[in-house]
Backbone bond lengths (Angstrom), bond angles and torsions (degrees), N, CA, C in turn:
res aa  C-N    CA-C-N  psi(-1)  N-CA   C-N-CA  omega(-1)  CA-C   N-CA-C  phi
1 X - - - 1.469 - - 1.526 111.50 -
2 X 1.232 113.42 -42.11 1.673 113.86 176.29 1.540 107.49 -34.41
3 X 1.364 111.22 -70.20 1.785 113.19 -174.93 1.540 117.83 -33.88
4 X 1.348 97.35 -33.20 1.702 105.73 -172.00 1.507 107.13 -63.83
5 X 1.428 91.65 -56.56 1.888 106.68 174.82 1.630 115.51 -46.07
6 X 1.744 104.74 -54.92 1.707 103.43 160.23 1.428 142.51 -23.49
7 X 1.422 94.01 -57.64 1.573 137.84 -163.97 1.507 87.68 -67.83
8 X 1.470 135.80 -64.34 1.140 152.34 -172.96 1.220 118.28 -57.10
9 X 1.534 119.52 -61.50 1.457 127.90 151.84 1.770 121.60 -37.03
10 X 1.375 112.02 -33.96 1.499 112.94 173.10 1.345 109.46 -91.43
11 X 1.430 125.73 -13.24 1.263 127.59 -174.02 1.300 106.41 -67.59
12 X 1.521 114.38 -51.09 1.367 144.18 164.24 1.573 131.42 -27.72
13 X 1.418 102.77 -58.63 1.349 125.86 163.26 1.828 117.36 -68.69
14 X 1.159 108.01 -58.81 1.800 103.84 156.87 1.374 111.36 -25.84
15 X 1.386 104.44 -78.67 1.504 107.27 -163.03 1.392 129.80 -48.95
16 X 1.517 115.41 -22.40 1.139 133.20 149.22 1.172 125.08 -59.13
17 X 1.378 118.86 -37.66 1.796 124.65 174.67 1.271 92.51 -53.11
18 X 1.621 104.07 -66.38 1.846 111.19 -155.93 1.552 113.25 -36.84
19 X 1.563 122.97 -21.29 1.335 116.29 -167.27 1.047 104.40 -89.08
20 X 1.399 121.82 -31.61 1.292 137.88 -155.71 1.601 100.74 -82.83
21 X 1.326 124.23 -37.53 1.371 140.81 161.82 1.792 113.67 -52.16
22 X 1.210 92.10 -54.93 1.769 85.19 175.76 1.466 114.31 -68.50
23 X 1.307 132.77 -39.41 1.045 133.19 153.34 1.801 142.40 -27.22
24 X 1.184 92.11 -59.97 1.437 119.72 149.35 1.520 129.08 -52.22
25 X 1.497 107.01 -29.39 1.200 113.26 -171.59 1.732 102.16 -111.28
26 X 1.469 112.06 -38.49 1.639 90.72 161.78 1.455 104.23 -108.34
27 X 1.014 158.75 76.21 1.221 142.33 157.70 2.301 93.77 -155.72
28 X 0.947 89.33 -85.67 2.005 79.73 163.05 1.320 136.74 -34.92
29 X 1.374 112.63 -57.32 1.291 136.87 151.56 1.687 136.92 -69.41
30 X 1.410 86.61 -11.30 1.889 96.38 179.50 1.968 92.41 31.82
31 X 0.987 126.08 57.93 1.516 116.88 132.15 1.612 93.04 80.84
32 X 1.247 129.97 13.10 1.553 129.77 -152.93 1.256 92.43 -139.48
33 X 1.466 119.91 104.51 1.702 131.88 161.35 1.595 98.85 57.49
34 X 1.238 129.79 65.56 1.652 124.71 172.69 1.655 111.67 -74.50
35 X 1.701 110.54 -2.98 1.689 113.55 167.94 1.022 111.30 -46.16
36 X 1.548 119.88 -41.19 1.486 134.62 -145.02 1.759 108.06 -71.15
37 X 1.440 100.38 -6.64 1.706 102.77 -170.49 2.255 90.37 -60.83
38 X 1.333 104.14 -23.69 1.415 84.84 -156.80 1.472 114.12 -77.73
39 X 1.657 105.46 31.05 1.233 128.91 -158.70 2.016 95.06 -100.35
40 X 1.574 90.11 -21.02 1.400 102.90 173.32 1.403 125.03 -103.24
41 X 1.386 94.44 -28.86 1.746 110.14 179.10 1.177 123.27 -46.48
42 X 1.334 101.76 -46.39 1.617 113.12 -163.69 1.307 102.33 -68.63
43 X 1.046 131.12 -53.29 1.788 134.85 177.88 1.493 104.98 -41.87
44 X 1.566 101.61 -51.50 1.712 97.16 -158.97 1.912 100.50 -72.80
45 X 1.750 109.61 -26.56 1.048 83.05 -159.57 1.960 128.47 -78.74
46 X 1.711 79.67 -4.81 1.734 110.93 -174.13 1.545 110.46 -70.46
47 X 1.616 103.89 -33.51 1.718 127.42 -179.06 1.871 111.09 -68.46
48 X 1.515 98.53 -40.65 1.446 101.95 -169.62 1.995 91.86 -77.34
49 X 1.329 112.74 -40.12 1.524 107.71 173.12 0.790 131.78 -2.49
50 X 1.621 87.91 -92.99 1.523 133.66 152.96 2.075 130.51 -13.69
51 X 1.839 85.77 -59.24 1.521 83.02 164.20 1.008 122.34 -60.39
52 X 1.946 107.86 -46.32 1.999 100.26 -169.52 1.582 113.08 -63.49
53 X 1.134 121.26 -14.65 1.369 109.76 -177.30 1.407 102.13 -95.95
54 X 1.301 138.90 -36.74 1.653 125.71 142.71 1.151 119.60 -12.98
55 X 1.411 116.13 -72.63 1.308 132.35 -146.12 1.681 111.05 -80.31
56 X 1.513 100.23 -63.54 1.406 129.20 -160.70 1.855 107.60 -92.82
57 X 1.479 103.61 -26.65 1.457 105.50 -165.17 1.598 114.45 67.40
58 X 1.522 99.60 178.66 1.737 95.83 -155.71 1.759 87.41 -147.42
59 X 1.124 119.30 119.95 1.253 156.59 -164.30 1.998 90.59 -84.25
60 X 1.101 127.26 100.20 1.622 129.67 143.39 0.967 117.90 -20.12
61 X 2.269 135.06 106.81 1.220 101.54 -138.10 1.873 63.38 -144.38
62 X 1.522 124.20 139.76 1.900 112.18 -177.56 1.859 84.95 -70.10
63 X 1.828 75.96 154.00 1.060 113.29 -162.13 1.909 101.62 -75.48
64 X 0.726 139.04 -22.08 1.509 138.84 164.83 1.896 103.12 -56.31
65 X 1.555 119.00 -51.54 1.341 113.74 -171.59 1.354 113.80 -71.18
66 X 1.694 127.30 -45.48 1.597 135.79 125.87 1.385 126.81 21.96
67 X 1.424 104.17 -60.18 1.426 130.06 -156.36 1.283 91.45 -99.20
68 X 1.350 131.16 -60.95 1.446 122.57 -175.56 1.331 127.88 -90.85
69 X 1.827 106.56 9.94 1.562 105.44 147.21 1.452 115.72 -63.65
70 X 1.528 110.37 -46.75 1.365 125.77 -164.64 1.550 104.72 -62.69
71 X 1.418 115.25 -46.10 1.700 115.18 171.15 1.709 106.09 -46.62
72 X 1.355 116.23 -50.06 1.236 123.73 -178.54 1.396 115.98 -34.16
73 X 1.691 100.52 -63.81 1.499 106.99 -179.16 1.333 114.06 -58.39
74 X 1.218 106.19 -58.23 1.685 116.14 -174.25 1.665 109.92 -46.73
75 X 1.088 125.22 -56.68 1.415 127.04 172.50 1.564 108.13 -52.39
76 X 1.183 136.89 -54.25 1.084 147.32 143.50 1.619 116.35 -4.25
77 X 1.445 106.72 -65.56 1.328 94.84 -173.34 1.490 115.66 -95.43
78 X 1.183 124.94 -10.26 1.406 149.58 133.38 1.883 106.64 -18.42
79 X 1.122 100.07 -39.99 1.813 107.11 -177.58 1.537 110.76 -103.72
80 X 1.491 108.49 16.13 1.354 106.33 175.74 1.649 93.20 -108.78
81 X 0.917 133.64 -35.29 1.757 130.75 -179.43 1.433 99.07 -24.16
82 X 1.681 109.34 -86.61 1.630 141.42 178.16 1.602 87.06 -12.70
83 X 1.491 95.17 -84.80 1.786 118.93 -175.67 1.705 115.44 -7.60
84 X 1.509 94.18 -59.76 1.650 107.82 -157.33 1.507 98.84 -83.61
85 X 1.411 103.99 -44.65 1.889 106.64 172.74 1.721 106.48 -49.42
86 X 1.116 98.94 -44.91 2.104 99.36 -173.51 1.445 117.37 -56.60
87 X 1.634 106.56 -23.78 1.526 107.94 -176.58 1.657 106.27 -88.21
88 X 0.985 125.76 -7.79 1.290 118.52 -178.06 2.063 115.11 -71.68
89 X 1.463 90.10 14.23 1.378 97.23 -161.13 1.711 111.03 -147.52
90 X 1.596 101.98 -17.40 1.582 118.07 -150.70 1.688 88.67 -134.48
91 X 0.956 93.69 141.33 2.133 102.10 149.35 1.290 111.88 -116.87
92 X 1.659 90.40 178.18 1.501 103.29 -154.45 1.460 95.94 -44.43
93 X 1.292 113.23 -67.49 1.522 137.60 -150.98 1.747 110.27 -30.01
94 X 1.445 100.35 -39.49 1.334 109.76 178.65 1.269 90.03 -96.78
95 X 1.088 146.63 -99.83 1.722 126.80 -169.09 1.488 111.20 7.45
96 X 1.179 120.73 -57.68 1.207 138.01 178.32 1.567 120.52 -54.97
97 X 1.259 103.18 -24.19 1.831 107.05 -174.89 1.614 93.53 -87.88
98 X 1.342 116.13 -24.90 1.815 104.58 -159.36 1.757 93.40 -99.71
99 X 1.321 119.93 -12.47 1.631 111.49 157.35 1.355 113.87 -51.77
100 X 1.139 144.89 -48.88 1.606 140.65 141.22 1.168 113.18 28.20
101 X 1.432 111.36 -69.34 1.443 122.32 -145.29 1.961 87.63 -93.03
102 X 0.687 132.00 -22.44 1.982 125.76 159.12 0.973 107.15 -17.23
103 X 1.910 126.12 -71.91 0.846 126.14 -160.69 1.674 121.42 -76.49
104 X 1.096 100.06 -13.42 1.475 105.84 179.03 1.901 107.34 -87.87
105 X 1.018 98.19 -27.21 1.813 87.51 174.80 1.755 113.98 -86.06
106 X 1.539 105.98 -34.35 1.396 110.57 163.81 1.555 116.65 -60.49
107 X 1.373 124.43 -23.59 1.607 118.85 156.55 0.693 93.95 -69.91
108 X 1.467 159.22 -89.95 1.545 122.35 -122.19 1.437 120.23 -85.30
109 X 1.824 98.57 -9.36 1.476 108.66 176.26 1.548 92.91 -50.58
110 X 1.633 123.50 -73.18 0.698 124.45 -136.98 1.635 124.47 -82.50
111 X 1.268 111.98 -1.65 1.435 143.06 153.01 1.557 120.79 -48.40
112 X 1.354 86.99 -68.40 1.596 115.01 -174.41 1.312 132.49 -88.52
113 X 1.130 102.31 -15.39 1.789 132.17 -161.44 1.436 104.45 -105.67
114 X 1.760 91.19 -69.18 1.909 103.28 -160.20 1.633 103.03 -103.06
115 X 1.248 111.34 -8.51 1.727 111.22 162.48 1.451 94.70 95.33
116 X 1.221 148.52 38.09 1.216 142.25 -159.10 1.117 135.97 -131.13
117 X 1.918 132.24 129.52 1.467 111.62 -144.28 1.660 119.39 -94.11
118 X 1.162 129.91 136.36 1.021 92.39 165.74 1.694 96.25 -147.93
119 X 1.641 119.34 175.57 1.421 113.35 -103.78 2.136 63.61 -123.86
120 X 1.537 80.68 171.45 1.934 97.72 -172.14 1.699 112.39 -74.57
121 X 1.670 107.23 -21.78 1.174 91.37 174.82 1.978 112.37 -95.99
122 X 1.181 109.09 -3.85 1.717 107.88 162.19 1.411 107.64 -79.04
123 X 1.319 128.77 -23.70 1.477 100.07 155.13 1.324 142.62 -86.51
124 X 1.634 88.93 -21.72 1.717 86.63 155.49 0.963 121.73 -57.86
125 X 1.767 129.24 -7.69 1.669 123.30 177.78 1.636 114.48 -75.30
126 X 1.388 82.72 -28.89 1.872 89.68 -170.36 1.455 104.24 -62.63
127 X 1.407 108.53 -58.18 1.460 124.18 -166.42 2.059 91.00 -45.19
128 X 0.800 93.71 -49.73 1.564 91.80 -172.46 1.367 107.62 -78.92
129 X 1.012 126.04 -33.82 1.852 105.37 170.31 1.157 118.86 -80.24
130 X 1.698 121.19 9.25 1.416 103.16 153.43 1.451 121.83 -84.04
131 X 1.324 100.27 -12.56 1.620 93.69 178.96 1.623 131.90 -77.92
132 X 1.369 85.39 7.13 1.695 105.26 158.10 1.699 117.38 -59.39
133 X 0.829 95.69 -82.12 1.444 114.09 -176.79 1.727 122.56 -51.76
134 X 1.842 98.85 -24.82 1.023 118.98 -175.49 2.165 88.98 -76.54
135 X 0.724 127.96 -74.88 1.422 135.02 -174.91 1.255 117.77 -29.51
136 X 1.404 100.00 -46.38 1.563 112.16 -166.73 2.365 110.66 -83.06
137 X 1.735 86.82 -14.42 1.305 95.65 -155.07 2.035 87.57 -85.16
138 X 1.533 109.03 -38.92 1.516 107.29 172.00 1.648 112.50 -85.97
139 X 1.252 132.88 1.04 1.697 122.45 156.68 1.595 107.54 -72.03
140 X 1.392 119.24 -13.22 1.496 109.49 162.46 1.290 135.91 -28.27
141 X 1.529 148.77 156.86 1.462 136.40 137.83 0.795 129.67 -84.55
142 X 1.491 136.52 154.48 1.090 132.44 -152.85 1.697 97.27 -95.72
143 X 1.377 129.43 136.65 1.448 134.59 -149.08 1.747 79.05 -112.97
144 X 1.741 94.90 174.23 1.043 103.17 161.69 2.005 131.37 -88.33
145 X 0.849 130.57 -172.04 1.427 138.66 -159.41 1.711 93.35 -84.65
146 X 1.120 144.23 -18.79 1.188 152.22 -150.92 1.821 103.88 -101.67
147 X 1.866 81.74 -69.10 1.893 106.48 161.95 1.463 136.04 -30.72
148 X 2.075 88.24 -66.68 1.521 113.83 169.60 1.706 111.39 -52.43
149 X 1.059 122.89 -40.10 1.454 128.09 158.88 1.443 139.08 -20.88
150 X 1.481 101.82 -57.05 1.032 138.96 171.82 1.565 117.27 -69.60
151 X 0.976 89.91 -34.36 1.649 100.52 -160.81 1.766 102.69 -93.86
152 X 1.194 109.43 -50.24 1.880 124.29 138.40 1.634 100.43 3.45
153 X 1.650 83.94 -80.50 1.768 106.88 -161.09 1.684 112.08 -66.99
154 X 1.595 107.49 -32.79 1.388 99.07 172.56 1.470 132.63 -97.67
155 X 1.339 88.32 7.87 1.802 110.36 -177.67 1.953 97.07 -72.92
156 X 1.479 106.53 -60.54 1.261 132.95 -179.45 1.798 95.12 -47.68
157 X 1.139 127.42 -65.88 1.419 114.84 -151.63 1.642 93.91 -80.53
158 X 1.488 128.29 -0.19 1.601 123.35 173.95 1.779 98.07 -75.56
159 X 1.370 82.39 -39.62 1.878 81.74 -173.63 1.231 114.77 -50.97
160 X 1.410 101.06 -40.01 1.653 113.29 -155.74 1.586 85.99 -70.81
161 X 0.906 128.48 -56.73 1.619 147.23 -144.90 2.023 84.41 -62.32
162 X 1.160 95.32 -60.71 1.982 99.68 -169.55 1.916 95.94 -61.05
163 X 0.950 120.02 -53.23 1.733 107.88 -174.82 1.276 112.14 -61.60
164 X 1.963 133.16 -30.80 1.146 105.33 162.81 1.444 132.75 -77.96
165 X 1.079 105.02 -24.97 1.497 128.95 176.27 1.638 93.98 -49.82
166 X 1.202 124.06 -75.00 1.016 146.25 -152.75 1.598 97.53 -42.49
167 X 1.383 111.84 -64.10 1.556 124.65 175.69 1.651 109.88 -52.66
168 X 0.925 124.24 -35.41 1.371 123.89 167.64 1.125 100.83 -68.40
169 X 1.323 153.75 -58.44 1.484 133.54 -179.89 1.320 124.75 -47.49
170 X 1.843 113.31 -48.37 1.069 128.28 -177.67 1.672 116.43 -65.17
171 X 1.262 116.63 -15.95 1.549 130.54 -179.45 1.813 96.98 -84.54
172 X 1.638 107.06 -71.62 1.008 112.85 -174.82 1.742 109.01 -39.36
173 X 1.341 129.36 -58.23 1.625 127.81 156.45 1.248 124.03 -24.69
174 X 1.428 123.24 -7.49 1.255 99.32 -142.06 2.004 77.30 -115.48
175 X 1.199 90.95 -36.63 1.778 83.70 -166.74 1.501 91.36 -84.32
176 X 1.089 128.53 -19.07 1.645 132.40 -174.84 1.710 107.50 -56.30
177 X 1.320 104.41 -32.70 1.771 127.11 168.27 1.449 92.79 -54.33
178 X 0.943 156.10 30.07 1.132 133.84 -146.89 2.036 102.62 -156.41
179 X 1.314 100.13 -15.98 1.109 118.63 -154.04 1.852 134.64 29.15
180 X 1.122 104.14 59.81 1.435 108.77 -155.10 1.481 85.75 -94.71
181 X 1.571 117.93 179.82 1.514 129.37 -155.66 1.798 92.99 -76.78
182 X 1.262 114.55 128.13 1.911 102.15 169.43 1.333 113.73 -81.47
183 X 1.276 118.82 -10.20 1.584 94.25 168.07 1.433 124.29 -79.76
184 X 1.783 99.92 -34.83 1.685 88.79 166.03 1.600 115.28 -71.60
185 X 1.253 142.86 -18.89 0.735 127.48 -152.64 1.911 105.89 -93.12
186 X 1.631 110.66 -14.51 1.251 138.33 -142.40 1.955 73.18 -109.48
187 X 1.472 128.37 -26.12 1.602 133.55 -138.34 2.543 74.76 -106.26
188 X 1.129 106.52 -41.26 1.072 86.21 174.72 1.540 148.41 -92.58
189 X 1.764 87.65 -12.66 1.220 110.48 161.21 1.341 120.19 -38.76
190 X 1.516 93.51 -61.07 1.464 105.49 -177.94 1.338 137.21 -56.82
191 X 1.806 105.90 -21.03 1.440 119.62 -175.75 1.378 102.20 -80.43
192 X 1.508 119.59 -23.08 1.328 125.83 -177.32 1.424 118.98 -70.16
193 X 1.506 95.36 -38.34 1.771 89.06 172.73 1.755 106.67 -100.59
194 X 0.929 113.07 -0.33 1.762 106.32 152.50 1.352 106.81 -71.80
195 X 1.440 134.07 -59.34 1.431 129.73 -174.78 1.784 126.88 -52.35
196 X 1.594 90.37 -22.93 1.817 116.78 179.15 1.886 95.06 -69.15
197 X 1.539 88.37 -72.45 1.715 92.71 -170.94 1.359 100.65 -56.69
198 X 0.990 138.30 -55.06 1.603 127.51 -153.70 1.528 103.71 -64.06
199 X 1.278 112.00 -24.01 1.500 109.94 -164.75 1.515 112.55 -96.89
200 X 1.450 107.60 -14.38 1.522 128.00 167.85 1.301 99.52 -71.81
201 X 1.210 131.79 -69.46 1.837 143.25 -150.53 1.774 96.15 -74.69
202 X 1.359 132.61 -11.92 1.455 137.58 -178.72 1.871 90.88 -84.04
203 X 1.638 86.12 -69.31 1.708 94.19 -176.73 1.855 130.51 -55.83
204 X 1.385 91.10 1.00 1.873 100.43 -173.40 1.484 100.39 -135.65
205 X 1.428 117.90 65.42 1.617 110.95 168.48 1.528 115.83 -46.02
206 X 1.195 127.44 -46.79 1.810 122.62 160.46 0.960 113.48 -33.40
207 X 1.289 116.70 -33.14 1.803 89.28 -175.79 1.936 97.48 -110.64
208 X 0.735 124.75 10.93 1.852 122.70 145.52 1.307 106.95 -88.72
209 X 1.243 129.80 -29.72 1.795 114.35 174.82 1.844 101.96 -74.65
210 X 1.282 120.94 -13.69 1.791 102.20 -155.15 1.783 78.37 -92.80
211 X 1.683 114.18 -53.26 1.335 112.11 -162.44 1.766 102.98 -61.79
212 X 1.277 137.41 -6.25 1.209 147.32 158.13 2.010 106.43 -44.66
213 X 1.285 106.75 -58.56 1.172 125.19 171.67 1.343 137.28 -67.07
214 X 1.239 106.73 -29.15 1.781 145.52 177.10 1.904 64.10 -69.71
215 X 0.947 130.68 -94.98 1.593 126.57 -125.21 0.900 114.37 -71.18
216 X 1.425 124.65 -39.26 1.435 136.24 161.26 1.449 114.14 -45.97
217 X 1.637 138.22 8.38 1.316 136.49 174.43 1.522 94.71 -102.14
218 X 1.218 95.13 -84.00 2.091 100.05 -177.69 1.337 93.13 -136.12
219 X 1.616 117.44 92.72 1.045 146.97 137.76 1.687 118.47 -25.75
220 X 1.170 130.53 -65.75 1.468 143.13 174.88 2.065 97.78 -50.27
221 X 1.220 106.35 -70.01 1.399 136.68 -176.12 1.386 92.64 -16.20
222 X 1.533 93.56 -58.13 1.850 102.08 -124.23 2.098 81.09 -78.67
223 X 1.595 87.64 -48.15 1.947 89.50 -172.45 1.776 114.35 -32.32
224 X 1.322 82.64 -63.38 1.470 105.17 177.47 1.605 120.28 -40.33
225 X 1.240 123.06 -68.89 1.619 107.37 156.01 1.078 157.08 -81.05
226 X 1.963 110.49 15.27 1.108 121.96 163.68 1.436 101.52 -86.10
227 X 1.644 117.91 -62.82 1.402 108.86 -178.66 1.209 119.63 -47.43
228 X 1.281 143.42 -31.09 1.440 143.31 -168.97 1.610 112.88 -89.28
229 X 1.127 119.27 -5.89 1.346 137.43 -157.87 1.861 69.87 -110.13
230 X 1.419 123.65 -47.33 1.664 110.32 -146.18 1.413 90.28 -100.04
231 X 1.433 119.74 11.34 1.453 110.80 177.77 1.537 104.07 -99.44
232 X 1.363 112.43 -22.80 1.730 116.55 -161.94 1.577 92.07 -80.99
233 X 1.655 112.83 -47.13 1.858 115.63 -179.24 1.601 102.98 -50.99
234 X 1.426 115.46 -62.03 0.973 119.04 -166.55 1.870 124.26 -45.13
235 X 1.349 96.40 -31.28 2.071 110.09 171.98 1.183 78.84 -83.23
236 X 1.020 153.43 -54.97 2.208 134.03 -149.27 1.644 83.96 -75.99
237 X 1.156 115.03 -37.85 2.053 98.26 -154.44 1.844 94.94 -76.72
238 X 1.609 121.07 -36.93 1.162 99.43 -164.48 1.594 103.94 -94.56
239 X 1.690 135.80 19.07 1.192 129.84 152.52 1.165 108.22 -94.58
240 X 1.417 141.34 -46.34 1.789 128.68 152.92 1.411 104.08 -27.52
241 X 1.256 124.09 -64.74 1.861 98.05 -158.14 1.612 98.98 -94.36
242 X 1.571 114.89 10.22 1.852 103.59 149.81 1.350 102.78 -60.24
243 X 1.527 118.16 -54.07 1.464 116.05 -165.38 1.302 122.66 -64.98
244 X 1.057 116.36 -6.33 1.972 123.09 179.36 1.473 88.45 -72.86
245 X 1.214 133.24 -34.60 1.279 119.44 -177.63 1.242 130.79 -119.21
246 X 1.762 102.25 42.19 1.550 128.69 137.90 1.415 131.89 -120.40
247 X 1.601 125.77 6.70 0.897 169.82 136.91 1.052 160.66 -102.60
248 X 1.335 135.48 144.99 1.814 120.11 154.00 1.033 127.98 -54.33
249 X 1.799 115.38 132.50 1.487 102.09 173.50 0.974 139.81 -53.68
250 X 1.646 128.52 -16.28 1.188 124.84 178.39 1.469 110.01 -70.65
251 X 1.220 118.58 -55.76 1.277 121.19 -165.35 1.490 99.80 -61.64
252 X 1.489 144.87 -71.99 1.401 138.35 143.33 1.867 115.57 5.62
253 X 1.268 97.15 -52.44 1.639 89.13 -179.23 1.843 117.90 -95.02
254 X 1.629 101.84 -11.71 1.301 91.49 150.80 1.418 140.61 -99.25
255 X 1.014 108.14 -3.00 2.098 115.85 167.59 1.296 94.51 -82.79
256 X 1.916 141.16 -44.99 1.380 97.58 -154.37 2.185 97.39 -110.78
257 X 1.606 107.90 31.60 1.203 118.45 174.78 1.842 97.15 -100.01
258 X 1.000 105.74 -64.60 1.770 109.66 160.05 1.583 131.83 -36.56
259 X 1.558 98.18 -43.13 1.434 84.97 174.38 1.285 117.63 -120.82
260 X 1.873 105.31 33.85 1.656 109.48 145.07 1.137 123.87 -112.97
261 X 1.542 104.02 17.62 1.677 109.03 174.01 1.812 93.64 -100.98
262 X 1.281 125.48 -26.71 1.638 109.62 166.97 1.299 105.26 -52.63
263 X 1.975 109.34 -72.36 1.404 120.58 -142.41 1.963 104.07 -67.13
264 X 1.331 108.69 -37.82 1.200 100.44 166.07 1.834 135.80 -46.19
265 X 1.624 94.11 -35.19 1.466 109.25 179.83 1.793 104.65 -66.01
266 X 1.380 112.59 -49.06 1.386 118.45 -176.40 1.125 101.43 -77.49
267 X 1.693 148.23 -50.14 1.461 113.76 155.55 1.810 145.54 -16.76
268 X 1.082 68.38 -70.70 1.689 101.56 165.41 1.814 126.09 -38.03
269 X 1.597 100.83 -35.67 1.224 111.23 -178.85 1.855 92.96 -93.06
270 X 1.114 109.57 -48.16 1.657 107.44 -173.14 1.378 104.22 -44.30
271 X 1.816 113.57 -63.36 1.358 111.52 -153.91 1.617 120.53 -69.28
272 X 1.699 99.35 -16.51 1.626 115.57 -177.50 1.911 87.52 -64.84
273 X 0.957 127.52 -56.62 1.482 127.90 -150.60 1.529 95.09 -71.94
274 X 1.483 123.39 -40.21 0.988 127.81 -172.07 1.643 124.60 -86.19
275 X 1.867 106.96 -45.77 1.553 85.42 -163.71 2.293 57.84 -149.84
276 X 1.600 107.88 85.98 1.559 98.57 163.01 1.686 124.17 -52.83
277 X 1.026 139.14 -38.39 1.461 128.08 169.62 1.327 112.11 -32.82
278 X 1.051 108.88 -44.90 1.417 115.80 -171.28 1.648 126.62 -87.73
279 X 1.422 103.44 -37.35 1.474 128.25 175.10 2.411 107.86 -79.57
280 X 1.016 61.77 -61.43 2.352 66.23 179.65 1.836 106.76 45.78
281 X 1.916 115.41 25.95 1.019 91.58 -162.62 1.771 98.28 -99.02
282 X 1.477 110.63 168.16 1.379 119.90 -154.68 1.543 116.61 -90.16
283 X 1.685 104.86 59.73 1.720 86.60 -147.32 1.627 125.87 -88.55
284 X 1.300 112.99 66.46 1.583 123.40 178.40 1.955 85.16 -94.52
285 X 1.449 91.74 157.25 1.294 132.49 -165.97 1.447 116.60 -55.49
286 X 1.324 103.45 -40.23 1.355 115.82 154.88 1.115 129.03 -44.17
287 X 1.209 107.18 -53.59 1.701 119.42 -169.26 1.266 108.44 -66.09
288 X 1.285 113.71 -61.43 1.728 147.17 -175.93 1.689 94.14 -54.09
289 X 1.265 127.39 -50.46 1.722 123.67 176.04 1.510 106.94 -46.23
290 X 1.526 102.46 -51.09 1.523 102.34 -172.28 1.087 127.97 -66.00
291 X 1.163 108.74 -34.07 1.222 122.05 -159.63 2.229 98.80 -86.17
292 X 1.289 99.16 -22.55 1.574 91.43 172.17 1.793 109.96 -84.96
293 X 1.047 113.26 -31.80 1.583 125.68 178.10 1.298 110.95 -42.79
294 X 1.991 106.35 -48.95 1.421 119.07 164.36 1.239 120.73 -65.71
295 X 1.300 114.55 -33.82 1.574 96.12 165.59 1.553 132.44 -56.24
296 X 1.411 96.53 -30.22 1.683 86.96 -165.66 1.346 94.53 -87.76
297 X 1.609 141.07 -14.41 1.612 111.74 150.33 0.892 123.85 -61.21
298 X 0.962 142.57 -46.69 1.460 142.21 174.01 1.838 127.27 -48.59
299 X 1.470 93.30 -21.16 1.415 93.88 160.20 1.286 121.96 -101.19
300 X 1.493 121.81 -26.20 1.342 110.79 151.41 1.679 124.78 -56.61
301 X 1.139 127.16 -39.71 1.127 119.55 173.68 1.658 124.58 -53.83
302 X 1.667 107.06 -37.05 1.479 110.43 171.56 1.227 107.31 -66.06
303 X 1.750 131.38 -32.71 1.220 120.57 176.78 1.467 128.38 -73.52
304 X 1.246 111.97 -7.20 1.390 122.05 -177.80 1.472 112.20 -97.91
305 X 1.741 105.84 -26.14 1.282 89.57 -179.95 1.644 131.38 -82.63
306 X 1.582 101.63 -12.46 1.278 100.65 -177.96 1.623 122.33 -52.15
């Protein structure tokens, strides 16, 4: 039961990123190259390093498992490009419906991949937590030809965004089997997606000339809610990949993919009423039906999977 509680607690913390992400992505970024955040990443992610091996110390870890934390990260942040491009078009809420499909590629990873059993009524969970997304994906309206376009294009880069992602979980699981120390192992992750961003933000002077400009508006502003936005992900990312190594990833990626497509939805409605920049959520009756319909699969599915 603990993992579940985990899973939930990171579900939690996401959903909070996600706003903070759209934000960032139209309001910082006005909708113009939002890749470029990894123009910030790389610093923070070398800084947070830094602390755990301050803080926590760093456990001697062979150099093969080392190496494929660091793939972890790097692939990892590799699946944030897609990610940040999709919001320029998408909110969380829907971001949130195509996380879904995680758990279904992390099953078969973990079937097929990591050799691993799992039982007839956890797949009856899956089968049913797609019908989340499935509900919520036909209470849609039908957009125009211009819109639908768009949505085409950002549907595609969510996908893209969940299959790399996805493999980074399923990797990160794999040595996590392993029970090796998580802070070192959580200490190389991180160098991996520092080595990703840093080596992106060298290779993309455009996006060091735009974030040049980004700062020169509200400089203080802008620091302040990217880093704080990358401090809240950063506690959800290193209790998710605690949990790869009390669990399977699938099951891990379907409790806390499920229950950030609720908590996000009920965010979403608060912050629209409260602070809309942040909220943008769509709340006619329609939407709001679906989106509870999906809840109650989604809680059957957590109940089935235990």
């Amino acid at each position: 039961m603990n993992w579940i509680l985990l899973c939930i607690v990171v579900a939690f913390l996401y959903s909070i990123v996600a706003f903070f992400d759209n934000y960032i992505t139209d309001v910082i970024f006005r909708g113009d190259r939002p890749q470029a955040i990894k123009v910030f990443n790389g610093v923070f992610y070398s800084s947070v390093a830094i602390f755990i091996a301050l803080v926590f110390g760093i456990e001697s870890l062979p150099v093969k498992i080392a190496i494929l934390a660091m793939v972890s990260g790097a692939i990892h942040s590799l699946a944030s490009i897609p990610y940040y491009l999709a919001l320029r078009n998408e909110e969380s809420t829907t971001a949130a419906i195509y996380f879904q499909l995680t758990p279904i590629l992390c099953f078969f990873a973990d079937i097929f991949i990591l050799g691993r059993t799992i039982t007839t009524q956890q797949i009856i969970a899956f089968i049913v937590i797609l019908l989340a997304p499935i509900v919520i994906l036909f209470a849609q309206k039908t957009r125009s030809k211009k819109a639908n376009k768009k949505k085409l294009q950002s549907d595609l880069l969510l996908i893209a965004y969940v299959v790399i992602a996805s493999a980074s979980t399923v990797l990160f699981s794999h040595i996590s089997d392993n029970h090796y120390d998580s802070w070192s192992l959580f200490f190389w992750y991180l160098l991996g997606r520092f080595t990703f961003d840093t080596c992106a933000t060298i290779l993309m002077p455009s996006w060091r000339k735009y974030v040049k400009r980004i700062l020169k508006r509200k400089p203080l502003k802008t620091i302040a809610i990217i880093y704080g936005s990358g401090i809240i992900y950063i506690i959800g990312d290193f209790i998710f990949r605690y949990t790869l190594g009390l669990t399977n990833s699938s099951f891990a990626s379907v409790v806390t993919n499920a229950s950030e497509l609720i908590l996000t939805f009920i965010l979403g409605i608060i912050l629209t009423l409260i602070w809309p920049k942040f909220g943008r959520e769509k709340l006619d009756k329609r939407n709001i039906g679906a989106h509870f319909v999906a809840i109650v699969f989604v809680i059957i599915s957590i109940i089935l999977i235990q």
